[in-house]
N, CA and C of each residue as an Amber inpcrd file, in Angstrom:
protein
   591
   0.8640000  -1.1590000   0.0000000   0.0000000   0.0000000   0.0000000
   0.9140000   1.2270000   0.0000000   1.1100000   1.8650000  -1.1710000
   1.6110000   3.3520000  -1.4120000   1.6590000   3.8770000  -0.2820000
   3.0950000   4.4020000   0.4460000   2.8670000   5.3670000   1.8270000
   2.5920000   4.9200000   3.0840000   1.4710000   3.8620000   2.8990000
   1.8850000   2.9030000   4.2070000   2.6950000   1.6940000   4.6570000
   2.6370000   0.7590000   3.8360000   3.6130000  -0.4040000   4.2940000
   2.8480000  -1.5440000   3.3790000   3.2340000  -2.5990000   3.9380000
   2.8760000  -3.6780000   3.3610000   1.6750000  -4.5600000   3.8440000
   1.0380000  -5.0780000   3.0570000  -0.2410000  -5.7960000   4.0250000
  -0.5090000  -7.1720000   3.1790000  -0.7380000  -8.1520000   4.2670000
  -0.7230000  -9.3260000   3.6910000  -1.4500000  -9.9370000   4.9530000
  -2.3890000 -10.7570000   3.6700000  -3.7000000 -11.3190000   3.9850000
  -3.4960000 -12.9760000   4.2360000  -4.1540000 -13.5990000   5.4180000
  -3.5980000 -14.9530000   5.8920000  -4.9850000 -16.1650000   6.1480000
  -4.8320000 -17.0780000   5.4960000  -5.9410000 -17.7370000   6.0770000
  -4.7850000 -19.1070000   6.7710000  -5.3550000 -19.8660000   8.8090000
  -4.7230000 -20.3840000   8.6010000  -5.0230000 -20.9770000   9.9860000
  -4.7650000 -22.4690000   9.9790000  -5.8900000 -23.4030000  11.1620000
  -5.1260000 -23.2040000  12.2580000  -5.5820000 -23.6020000  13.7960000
  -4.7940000 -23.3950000  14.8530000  -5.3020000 -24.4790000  15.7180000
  -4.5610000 -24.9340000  16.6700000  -4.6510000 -25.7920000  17.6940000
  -4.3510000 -25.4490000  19.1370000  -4.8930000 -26.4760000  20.1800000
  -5.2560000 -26.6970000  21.4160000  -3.8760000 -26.3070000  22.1900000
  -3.3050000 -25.5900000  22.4600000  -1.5470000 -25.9220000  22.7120000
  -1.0220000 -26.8820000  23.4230000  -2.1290000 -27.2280000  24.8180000
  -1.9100000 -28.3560000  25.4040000  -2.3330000 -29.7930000  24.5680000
  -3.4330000 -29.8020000  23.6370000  -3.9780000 -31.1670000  23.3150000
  -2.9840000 -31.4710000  22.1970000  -3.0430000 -30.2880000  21.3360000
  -2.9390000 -30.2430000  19.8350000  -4.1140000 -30.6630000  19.0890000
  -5.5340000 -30.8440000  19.7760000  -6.6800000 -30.8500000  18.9340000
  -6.7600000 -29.9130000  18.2680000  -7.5050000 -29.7140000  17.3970000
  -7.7910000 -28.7390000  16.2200000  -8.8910000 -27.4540000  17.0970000
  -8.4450000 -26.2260000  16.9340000  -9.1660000 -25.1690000  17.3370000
  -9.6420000 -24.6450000  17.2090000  -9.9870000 -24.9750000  15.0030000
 -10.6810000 -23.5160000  14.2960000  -9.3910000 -23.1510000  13.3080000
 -10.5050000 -22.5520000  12.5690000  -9.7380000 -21.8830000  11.2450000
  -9.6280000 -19.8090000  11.5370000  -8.7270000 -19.5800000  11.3310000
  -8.6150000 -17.8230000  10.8950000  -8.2300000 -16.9400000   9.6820000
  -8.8510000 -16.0320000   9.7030000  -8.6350000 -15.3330000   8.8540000
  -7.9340000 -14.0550000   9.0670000  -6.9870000 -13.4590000   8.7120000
  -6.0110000 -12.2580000   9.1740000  -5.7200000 -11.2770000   8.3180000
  -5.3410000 -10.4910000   8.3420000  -4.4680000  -9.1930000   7.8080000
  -3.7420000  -8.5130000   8.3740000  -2.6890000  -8.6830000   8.4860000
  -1.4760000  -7.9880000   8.7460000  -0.4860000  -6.8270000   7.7810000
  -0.7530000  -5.7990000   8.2740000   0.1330000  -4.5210000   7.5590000
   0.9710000  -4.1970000   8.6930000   2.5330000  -4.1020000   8.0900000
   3.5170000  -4.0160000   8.7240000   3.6790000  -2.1340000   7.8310000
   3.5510000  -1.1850000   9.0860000   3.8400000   0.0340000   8.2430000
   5.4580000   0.3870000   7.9860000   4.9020000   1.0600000   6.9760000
   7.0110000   1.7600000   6.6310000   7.4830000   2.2410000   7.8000000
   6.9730000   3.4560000   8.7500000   7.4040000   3.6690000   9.9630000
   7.4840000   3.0760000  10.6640000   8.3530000   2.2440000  11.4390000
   8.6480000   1.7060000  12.9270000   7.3840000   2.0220000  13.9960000
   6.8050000   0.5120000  13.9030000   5.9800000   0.5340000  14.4270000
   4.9410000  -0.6440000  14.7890000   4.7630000  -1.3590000  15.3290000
   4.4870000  -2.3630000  15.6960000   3.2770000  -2.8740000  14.5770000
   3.1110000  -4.2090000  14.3670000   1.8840000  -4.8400000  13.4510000
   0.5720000  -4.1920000  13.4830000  -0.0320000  -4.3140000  12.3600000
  -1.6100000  -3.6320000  12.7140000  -1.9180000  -4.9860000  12.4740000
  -2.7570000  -5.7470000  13.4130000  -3.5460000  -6.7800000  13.3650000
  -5.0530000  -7.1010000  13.0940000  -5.5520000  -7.6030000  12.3010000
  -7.0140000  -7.9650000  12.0430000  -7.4690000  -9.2960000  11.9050000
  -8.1250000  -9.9560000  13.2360000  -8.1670000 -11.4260000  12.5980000
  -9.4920000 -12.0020000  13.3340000 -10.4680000 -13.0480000  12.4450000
 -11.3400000 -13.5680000  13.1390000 -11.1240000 -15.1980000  13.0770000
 -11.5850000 -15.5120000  14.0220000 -11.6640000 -17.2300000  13.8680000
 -12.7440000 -17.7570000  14.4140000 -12.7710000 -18.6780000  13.7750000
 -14.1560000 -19.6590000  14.0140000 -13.7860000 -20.7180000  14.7800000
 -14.4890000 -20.6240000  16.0860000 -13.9880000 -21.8220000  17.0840000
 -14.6290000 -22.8900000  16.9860000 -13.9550000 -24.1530000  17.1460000
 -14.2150000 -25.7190000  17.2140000 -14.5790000 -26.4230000  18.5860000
 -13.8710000 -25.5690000  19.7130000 -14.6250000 -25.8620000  21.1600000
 -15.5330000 -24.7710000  21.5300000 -16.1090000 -25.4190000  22.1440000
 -17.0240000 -24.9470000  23.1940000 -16.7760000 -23.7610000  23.9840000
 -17.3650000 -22.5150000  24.0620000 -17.0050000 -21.8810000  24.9710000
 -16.9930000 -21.9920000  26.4520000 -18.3130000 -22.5960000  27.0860000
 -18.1740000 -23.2850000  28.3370000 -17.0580000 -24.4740000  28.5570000
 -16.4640000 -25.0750000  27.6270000 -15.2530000 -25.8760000  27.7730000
 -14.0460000 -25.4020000  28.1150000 -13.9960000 -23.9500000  27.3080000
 -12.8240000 -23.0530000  27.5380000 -12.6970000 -22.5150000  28.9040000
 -13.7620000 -22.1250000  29.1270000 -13.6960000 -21.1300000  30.5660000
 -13.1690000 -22.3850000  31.5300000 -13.8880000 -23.6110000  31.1460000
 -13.4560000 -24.5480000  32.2310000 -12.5390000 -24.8370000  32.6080000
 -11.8530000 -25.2940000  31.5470000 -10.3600000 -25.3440000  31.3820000
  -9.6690000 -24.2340000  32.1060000  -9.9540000 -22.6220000  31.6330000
  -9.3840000 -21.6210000  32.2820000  -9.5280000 -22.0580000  33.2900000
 -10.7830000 -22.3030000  34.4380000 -10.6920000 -22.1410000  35.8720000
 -10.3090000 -23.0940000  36.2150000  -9.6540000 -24.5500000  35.2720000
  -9.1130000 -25.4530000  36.3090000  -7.3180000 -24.9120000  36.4100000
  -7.3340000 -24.7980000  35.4920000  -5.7390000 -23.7900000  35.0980000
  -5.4020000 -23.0100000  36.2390000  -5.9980000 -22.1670000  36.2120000
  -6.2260000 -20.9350000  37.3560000  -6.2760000 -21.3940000  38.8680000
  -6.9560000 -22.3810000  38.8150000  -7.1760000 -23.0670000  40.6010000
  -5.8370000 -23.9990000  40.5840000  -5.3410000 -24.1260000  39.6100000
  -3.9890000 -25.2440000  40.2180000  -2.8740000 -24.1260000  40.3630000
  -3.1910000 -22.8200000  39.6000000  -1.9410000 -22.0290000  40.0830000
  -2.3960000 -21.3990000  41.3270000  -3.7830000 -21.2020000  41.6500000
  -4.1030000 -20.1110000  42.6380000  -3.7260000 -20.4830000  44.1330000
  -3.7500000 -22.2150000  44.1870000  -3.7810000 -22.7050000  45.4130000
  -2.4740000 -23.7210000  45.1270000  -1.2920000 -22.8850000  44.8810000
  -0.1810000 -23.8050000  45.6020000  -0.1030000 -23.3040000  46.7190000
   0.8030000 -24.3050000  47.5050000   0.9100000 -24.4990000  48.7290000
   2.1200000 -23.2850000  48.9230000   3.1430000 -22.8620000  47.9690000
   4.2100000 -21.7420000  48.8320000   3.8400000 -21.5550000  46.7740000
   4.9890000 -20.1640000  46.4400000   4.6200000 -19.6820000  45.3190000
   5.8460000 -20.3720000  44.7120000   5.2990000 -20.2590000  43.4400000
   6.2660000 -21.1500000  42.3620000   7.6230000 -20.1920000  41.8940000
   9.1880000 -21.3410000  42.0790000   9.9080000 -20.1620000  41.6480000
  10.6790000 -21.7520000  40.6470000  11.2140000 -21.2930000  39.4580000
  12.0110000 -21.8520000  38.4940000  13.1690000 -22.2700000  37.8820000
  14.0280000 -22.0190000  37.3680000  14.9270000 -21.8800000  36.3140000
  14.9640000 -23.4020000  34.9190000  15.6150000 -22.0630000  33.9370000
  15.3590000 -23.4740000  32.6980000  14.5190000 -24.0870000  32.5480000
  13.7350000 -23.5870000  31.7050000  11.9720000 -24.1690000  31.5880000
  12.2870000 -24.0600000  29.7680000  12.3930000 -24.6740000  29.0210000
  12.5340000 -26.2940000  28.9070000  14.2650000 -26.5800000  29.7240000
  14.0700000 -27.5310000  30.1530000  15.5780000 -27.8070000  30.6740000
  16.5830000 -28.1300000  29.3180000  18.0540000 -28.4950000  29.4430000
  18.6270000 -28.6600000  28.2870000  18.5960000 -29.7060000  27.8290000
  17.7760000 -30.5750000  27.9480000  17.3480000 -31.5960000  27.4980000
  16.2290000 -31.4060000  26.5550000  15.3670000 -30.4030000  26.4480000
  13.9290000 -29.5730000  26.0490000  12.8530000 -30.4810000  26.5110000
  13.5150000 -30.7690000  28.0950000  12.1650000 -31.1130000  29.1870000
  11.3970000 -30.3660000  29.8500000  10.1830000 -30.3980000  30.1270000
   9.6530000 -29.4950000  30.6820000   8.8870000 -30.5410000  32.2690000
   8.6460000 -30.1020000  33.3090000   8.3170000 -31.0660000  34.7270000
   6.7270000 -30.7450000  33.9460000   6.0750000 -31.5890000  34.4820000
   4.3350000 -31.6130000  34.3780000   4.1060000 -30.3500000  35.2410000
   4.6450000 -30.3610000  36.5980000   3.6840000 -29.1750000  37.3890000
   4.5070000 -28.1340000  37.0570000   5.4510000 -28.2010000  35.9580000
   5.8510000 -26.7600000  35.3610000   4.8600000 -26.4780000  34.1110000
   4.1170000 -27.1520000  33.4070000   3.6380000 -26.7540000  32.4100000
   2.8020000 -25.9130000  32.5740000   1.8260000 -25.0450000  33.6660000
   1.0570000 -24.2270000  33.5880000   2.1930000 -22.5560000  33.6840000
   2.9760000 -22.9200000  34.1250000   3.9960000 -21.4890000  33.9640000
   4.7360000 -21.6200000  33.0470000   4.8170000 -22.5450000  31.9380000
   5.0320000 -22.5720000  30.4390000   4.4640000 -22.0390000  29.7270000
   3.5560000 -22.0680000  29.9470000   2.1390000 -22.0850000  29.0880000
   1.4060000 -20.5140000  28.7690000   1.9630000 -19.8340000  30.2220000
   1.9940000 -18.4680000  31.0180000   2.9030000 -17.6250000  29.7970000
   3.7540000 -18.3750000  30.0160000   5.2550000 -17.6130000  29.5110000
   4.9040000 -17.6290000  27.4710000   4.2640000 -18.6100000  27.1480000
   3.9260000 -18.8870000  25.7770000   3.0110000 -17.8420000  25.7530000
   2.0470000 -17.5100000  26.3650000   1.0140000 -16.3880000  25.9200000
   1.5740000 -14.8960000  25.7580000   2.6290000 -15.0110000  27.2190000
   2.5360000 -13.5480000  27.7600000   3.7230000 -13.0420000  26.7190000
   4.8460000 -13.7360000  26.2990000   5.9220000 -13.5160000  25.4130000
   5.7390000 -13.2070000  24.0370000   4.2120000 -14.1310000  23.4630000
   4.0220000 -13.2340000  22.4400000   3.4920000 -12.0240000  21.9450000
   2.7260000 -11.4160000  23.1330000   2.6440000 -10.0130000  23.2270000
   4.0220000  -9.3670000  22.8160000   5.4920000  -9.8990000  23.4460000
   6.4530000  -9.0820000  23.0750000   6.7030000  -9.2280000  22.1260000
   6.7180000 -10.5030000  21.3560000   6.8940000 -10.9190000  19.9670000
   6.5820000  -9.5950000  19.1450000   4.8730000  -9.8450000  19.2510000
   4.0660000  -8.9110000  18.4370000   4.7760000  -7.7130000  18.3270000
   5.0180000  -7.0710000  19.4040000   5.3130000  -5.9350000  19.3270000
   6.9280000  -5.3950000  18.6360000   7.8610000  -6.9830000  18.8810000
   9.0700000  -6.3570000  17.9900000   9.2430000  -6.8530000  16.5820000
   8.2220000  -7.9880000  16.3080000   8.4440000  -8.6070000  14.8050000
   8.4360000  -7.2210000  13.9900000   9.1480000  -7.3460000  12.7150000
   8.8720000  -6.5710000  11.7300000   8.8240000  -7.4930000  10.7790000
   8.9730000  -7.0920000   9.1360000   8.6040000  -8.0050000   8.0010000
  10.2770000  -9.0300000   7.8760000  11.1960000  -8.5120000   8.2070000
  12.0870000  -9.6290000   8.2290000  12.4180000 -10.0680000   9.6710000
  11.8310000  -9.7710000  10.3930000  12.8250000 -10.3660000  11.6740000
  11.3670000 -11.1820000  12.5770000  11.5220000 -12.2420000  12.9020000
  10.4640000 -12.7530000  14.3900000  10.9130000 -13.6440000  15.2240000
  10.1340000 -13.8690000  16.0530000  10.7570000 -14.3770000  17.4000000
  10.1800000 -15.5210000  17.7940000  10.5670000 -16.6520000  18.6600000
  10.0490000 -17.6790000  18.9640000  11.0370000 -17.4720000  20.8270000
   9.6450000 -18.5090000  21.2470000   9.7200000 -18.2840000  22.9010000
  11.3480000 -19.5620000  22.6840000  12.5170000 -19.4130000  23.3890000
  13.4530000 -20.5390000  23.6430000  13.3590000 -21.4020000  24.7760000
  13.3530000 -20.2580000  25.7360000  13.3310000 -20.6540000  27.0270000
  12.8120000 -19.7300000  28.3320000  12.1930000 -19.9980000  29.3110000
  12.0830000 -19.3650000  30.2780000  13.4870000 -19.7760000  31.1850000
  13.9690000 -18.4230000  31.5690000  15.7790000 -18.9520000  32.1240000
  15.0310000 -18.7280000  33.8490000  14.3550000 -17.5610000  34.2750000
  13.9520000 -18.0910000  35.6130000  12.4760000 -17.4690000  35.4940000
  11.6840000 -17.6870000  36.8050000   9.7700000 -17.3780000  36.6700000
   9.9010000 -17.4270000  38.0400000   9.4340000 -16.4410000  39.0890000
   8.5190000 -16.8550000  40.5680000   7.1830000 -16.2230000  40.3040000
   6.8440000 -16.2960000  41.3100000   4.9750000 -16.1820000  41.2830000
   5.0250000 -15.6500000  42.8240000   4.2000000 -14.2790000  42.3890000
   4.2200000 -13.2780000  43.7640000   2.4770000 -13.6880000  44.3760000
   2.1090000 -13.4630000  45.8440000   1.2690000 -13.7690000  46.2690000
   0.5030000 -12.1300000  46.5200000  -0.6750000 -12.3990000  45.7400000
  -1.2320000 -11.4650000  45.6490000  -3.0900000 -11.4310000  46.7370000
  -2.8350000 -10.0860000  47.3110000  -3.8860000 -10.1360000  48.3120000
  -5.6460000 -10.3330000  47.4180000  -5.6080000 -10.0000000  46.0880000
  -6.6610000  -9.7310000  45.0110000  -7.0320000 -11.4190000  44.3160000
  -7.4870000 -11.5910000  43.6940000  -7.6380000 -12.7770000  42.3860000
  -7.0090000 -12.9810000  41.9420000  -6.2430000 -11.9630000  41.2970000
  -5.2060000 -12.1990000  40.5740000  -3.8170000 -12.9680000  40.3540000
  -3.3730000 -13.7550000  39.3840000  -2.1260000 -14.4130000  39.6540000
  -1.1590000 -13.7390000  39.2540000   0.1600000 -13.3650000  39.3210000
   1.0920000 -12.6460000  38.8610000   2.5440000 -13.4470000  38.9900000
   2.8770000 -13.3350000  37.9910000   4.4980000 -13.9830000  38.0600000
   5.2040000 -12.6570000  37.2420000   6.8550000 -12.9990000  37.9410000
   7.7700000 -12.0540000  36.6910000   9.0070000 -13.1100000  36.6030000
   8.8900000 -13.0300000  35.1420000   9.7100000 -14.3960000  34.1350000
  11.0600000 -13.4060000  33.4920000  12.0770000 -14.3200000  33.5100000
  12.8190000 -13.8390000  32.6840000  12.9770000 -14.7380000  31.5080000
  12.4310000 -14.5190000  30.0220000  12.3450000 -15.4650000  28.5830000
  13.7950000 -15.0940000  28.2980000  13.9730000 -15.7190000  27.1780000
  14.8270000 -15.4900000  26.4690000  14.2400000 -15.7300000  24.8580000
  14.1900000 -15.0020000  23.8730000  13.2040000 -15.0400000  22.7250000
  14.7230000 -15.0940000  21.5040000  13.7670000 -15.8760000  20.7690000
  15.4740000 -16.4820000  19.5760000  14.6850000 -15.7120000  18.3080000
  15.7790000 -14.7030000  18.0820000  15.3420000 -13.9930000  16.7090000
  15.3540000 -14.5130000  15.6140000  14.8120000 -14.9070000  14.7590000
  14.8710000 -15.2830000  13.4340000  15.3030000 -13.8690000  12.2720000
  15.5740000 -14.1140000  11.1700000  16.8670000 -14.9980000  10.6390000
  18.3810000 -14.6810000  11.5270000  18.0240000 -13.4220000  12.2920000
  20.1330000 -13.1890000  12.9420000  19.9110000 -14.1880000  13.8930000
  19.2100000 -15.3240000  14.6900000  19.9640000 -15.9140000  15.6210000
  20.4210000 -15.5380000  17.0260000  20.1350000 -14.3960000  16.8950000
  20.3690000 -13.3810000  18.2720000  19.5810000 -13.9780000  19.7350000
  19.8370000 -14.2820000  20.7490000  18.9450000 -14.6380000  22.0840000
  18.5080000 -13.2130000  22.4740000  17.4160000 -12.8260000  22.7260000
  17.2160000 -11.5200000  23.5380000  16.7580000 -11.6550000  24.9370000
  17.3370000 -11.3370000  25.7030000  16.5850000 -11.8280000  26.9730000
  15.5750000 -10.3670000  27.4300000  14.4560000 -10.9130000  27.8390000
  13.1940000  -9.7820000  28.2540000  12.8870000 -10.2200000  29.6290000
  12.6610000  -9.5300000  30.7490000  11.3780000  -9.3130000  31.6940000
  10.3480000  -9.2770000  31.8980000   9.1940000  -9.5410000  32.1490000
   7.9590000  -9.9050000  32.0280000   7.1890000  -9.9380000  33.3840000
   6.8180000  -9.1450000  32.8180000   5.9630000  -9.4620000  34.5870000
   4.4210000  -9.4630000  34.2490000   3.4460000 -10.7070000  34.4710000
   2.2070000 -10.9700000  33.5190000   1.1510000 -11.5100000  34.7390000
   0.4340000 -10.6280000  35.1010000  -1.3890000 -11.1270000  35.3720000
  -2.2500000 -11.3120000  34.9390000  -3.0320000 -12.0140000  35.5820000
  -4.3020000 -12.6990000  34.5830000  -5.6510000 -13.0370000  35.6000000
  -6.5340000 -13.2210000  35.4950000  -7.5180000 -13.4050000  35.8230000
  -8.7020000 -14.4120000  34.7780000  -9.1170000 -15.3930000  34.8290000
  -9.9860000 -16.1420000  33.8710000 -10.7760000 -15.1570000  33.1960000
 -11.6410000 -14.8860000  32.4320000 -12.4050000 -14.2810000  31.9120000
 -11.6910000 -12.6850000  31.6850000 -10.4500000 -12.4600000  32.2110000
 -10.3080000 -10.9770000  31.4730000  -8.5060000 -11.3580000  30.5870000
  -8.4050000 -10.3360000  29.8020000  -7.1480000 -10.6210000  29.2800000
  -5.8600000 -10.6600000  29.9570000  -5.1490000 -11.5630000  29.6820000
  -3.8270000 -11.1600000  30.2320000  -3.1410000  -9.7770000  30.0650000
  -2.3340000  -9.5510000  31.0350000  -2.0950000  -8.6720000  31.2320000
  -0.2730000  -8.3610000  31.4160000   0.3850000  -7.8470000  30.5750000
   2.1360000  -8.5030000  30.3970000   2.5710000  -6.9220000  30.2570000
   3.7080000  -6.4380000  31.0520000   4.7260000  -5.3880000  31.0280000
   6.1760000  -5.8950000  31.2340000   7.0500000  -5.4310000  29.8180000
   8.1490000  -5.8780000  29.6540000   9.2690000  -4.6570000  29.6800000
  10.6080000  -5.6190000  29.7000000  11.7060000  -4.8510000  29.1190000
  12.8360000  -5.7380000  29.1620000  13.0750000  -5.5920000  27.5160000
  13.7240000  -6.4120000  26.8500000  15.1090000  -5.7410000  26.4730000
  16.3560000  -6.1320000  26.4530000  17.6050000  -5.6500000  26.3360000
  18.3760000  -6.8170000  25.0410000  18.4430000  -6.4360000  24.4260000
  18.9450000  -7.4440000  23.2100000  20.9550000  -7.8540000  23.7330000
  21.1350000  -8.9310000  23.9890000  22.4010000  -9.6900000  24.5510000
  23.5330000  -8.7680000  23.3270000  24.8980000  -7.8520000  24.1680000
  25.7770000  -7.5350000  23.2450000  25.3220000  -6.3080000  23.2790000
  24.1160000  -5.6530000  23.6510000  23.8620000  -4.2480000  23.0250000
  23.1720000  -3.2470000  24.1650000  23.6800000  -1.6850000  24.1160000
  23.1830000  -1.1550000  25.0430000  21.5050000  -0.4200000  24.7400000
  20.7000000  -1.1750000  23.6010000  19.2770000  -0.7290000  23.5310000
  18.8840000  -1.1230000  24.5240000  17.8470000  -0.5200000  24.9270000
  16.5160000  -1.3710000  26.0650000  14.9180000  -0.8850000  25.2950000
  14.3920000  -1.8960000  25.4260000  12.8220000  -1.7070000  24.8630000
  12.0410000  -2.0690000  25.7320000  11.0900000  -1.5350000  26.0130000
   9.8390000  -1.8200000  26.8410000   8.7820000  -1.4780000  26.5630000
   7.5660000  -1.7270000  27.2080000   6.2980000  -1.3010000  27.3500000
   5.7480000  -0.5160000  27.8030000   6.8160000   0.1940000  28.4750000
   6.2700000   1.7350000  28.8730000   5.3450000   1.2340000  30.0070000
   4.2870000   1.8470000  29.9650000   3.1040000   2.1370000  31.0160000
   1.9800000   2.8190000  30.3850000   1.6680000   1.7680000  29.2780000
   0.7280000   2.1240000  28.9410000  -0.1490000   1.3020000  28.9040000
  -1.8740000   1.5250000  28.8060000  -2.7740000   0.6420000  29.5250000
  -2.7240000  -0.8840000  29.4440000  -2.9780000  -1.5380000  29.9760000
  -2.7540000  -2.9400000  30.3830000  -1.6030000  -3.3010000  31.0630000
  -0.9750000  -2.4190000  31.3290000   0.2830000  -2.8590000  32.0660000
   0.2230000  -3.4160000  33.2170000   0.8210000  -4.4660000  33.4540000
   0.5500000  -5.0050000  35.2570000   1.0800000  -4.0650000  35.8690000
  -0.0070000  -3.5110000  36.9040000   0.6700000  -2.9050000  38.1600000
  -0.6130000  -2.8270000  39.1830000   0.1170000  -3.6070000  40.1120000
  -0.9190000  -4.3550000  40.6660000  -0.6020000  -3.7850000  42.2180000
  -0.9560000  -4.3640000  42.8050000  -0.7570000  -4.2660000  44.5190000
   1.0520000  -4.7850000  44.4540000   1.3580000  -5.8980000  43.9460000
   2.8370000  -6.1940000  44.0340000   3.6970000  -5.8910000  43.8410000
   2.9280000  -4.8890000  43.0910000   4.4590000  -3.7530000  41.8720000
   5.4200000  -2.9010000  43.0300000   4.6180000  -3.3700000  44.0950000
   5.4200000  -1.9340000  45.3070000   6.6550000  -3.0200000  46.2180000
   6.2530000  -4.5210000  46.1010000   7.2150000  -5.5050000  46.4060000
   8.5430000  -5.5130000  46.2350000   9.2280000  -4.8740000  45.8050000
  10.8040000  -4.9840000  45.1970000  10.4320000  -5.1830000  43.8320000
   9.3350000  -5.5120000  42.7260000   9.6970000  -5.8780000  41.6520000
  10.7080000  -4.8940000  41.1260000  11.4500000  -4.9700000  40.0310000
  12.4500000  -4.1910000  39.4770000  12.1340000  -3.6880000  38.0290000
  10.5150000  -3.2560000  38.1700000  10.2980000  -1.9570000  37.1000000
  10.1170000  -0.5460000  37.9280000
């Protein structure tokens, strides 16, 4: 598109992440503008489950993180083996959602990112509903190969969106990128804890 950028239209099926059952088909458009500037996204999909199945799922998700017994802390999530523990997979899973928010926001038309590893994750105890962890990913750039390691600090609640504030420092280089503080940002009752935004 003359003046704005490029736009390209996607049809394309998706799955369960835990089952790998089939989830529905989508339809997308993506324009990446000439100015520096994050994806414009447009996409609908037609779901294959149930919505009362989903929520369920959410709240069994949600009740196995809400009620551990002390809060969850990590390192090396997949291990170097690319193992992951069973009662680590719900703060995998965390880290898969909340990381591609950062994705989104640094892909451009040649460069994207895939989650590598979570290198450490704890989980702060919050007086509200809410669950909150802050992860440190490490995201593998495609085509340079580059590791970037980011910060993350991501709440959630079943029925409302996640909620992810980052800052990402690319390994070798003195940039820093973040999310600023702008709406959706976690900042919660815990943010006054020592976190380190």
């Amino acid at each position: 598109i003359p003046e704005s950028g490029h736009k390209y239209y996607l049809q394309f099926s998706t799955e369960d992440y835990r089952t790998g059952e089939d989830a529905g088909n989508c339809l997308a458009t993506v324009l990446f503008p000439k100015k520096k500037s994050r994806p414009v996204v447009s996409i609908k999909c037609s779901n294959t489950k149930d919505q009362k199945e989903i929520q369920e799922e959410d709240n069994k998700f949600y009740q196995r993180l809400r009620h551990q017994s002390k809060p969850i802390t990590a390192n090396n999530i997949p291990d170097s083996y690319g193992n992951i523990e069973p009662a680590l997979e719900p703060v995998w899973a965390l880290a898969v959602a909340g990381s591609s928010s950062i994705m989104w926001e640094r892909s451009t038309e040649t460069l994207g990112y895939f989650l590598a590893q979570v290198k450490s994750v704890r989980q702060w105890i919050r007086k509200d509903d809410f669950i909150e962890f802050d992860y440190t990913v490490l995201l593998h750039e495609m085509p340079t190969q580059e590791i970037i390691s980011c910060h993350m600090r991501l709440t959630w609640l079943p029925g409302q969106p996640l909620r992810v504030k980052h800052f990402c420092a690319p390994e070798g280089h003195g940039a820093e990128q973040g999310s600023g503080a702008e709406a959706g940002s976690a900042a919660g009752p815990s943010a006054e804890k020592g976190a380190s935004f």
